[in-house]
N, C-alpha and C positions, 0 to 999 in steps of 0.2 A: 632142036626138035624135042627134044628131050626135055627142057625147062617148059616147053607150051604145054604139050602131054599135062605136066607138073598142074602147071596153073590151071589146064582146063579142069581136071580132076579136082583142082582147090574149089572152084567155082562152081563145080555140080555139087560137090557134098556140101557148100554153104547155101545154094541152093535148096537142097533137098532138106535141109533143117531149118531153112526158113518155112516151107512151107509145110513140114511137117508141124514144126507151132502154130503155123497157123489155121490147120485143121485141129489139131490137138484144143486149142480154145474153143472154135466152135463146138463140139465134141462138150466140153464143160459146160457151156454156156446151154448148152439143149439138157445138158440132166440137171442143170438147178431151173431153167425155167421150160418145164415140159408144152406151156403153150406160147412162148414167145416163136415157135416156127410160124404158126397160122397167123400170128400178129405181123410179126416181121416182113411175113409176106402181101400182109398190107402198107405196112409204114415203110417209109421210104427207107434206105439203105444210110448209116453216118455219112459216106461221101456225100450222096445227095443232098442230104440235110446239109453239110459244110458248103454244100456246093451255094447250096439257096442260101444259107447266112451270107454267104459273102457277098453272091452276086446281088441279094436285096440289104446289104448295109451300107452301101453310099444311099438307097433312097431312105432308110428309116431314119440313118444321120440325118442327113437334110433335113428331113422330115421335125425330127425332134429338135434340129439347131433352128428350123422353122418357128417352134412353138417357142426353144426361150429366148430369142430375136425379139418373137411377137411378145412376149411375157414381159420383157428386159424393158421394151420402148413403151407397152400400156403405162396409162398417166396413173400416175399413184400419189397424186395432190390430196385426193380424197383422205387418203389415210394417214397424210402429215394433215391435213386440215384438223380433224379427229384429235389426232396426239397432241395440236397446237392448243384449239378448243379446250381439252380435258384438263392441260396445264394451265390454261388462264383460269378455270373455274374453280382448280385445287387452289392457285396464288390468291382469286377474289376472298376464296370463303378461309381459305386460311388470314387474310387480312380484314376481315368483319370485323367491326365496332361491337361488343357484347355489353349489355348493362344489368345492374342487380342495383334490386333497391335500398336504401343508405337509413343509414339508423335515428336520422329525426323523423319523427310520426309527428301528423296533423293531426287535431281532433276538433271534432265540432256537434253541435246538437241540432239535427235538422229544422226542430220548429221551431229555434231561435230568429231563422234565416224563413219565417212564413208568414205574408201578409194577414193570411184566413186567423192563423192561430193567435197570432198579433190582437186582431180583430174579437176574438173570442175572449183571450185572455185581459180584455179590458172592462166585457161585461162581467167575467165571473168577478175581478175586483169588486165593480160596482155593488155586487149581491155581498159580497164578506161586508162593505161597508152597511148597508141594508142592515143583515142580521146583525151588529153591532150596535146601530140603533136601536131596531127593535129589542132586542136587550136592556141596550139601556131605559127605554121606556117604562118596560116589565117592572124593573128593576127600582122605579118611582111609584109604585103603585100598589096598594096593599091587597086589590084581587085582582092580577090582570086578566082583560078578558079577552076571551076563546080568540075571538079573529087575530088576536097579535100570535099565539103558537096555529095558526092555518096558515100567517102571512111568512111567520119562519121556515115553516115547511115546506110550504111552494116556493121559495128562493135558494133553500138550504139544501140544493142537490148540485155541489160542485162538479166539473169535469175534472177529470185527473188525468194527464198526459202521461205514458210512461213510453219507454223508448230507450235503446241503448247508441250510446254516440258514435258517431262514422268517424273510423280512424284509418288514414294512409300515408304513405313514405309521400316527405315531401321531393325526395328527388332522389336520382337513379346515379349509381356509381359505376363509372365507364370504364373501361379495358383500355380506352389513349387517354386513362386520366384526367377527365373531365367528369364535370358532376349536371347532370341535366332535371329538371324538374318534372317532375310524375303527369302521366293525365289526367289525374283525379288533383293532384292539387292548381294548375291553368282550370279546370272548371272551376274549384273552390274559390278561386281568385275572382273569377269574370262574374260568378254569382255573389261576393262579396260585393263586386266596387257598385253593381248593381243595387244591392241592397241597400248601401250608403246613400246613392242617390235617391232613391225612392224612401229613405227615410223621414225626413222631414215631412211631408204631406201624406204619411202613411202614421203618424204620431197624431197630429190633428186631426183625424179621422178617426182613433181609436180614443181619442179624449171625448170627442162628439158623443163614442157611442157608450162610454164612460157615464156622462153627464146624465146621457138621457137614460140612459136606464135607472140610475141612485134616483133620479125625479121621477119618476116612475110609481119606482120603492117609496119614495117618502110621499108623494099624494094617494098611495094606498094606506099607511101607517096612516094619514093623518086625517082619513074616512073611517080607518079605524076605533079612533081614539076618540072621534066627533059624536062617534052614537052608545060609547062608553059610560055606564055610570059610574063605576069603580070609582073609589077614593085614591087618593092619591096619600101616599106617604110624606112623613114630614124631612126634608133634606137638612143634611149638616155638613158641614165644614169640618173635614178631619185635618187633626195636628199631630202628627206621628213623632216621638221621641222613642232612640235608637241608643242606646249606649254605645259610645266607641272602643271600648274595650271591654274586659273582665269576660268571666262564666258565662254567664250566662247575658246573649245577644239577643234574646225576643223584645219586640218594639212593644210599645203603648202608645194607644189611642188614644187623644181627647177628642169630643165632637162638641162642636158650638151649633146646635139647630135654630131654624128658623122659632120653632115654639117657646124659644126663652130658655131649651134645658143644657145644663150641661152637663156631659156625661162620659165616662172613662171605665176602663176595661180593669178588671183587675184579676187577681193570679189565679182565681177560681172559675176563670171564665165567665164573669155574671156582669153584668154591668148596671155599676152604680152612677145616680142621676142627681141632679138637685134641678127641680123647676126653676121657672121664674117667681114662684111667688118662695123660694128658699128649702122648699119642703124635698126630703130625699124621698127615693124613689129605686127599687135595685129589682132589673128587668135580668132573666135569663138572655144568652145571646138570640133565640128565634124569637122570642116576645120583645127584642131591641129592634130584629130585621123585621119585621112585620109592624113598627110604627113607624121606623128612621130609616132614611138610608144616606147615603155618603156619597157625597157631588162628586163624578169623575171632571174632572180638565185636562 
């Protein structure tokens, strides 16, 4: 009897300090939060709360094991598709052919390569030929008249081409070490072999227009020269002696004229003559050009 006493007495006083702490907390817990009573007495109690965790965490598991089931089984090809795509487009362009172009240059002059200019450049010859005539005409004559300096001047307006020449790499130096040929030099080509072929019958055509126009020039000159009185100067035959060595290299003239004289330059610049009939004769040099002149060939 006396051991029960014992224990019942153990059992009240541990009792009685159980729940004295556990008034003694609440007691705390209301003087640090002076309004968690009115709250408290809305929110539910912890047991409650533990009560509802527990009894609603088999559905939220489910729940949740629901969505990574559903997450785990959605197809996700799309985004190995993607990663696969992205690595073949790194491998293409990382294995791209790159070229730079290579250090032989073409070069060329466009209107070497032009029918039109071709065509042009035949008449302005014909006209240098022209004034060269006409020159030499002048040049026979001791007062040439007016219409041969009109007929030089209406021919003696050349065209002059100028232009700087097209220069490109003939070919491009590749990254798998090949050498490939430029765009500009496959045109240069195709309008080359072109060119060759249309050469020939693009040369007789520019001879045509050659011809006709120097005959042109020369039945002007030769309307010119028809209604001419001017005299004509007397022609010679020059014979030029040239010393092959020493000091002094200035040549000397002799001229054999038509009029019978013959006549030589001498160190004074004056030129001494002897007729035909023997008798000398010593003309300054513009009183020699203004009776004689000297046959070109």
């Amino acid at each position: 009897m006396n051991i029960r006493k014992h224990w019942k007495k153990i059992l009240l006083t541990t009792t009685a300090f159980f729940w004295a702490g556990c008034s003694g907390d609440s007691v705390t817990d209301a003087s640090f939060h002076p309004e968690s009573s009115s709250s408290e007495a809305n929110t539910p109690s912890s047991s409650s709360i533990l009560g509802t965790s527990s009894s609603e965490s088999v559905p939220t598991s489910s729940s949740s094991e629901q969505v990574s089931s559903s997450s785990e089984n959605a197809p996700t090809s799309s985004s190995s598709e993607i990663a696969s795509s992205s690595s073949e487009m790194a491998s293409s362009s990382s294995g791209e052919v790159t070229c730079a172009p290579g250090d032989s240059i073409v070069s060329y002059y466009p209107p070497s390569y032009s029918a039109d200019i071709a065509k042009m450049n035949a008449e302005e010859r014909a006209k240098m030929t022209g004034v060269e005539k006409i020159d030499s005409t002048k040049n026979t004559l001791l007062t040439p008249p007016q219409c041969l300096d009109d007929l030089r001047q209406e021919i003696d307006d050349f065209v002059a081409l100028y232009g700087a020449p097209v220069r490109f790499p003939k070919d491009s130096v590749c990254s798998d070490g090949t050498k490939r040929p430029t765009k500009e030099y496959l045109e240069y080509l195709q309008m080359k072999e072109e060119w060759e072929k249309n050469k020939p019958a693009l040369d007789e055509e520019c001879k045509k227009i050659y011809d006709e126009k120097l005959d042109a020039i020369q039945q002007k000159l030769n309307q010119c020269m028809s209604t001419s009185t001017s005299a004509k100067k007397i022609a010679c035959d020059l014979e030029a002696m040239c010393p092959e060595y020493g000091v002094d290299s200035r040549c000397s003239y002799d001229y054999r004229c038509e009029d019978g004289a013959s006549c030589w330059e001498s160190a004074d610049d004056t030129m001494h003559c002897t007729d035909e009939n023997g008798n000398s004769v010593t003309y300054t040099e513009e009183e020699f050009k203004a009776k004689y002149y000297g046959k070109r060939y």
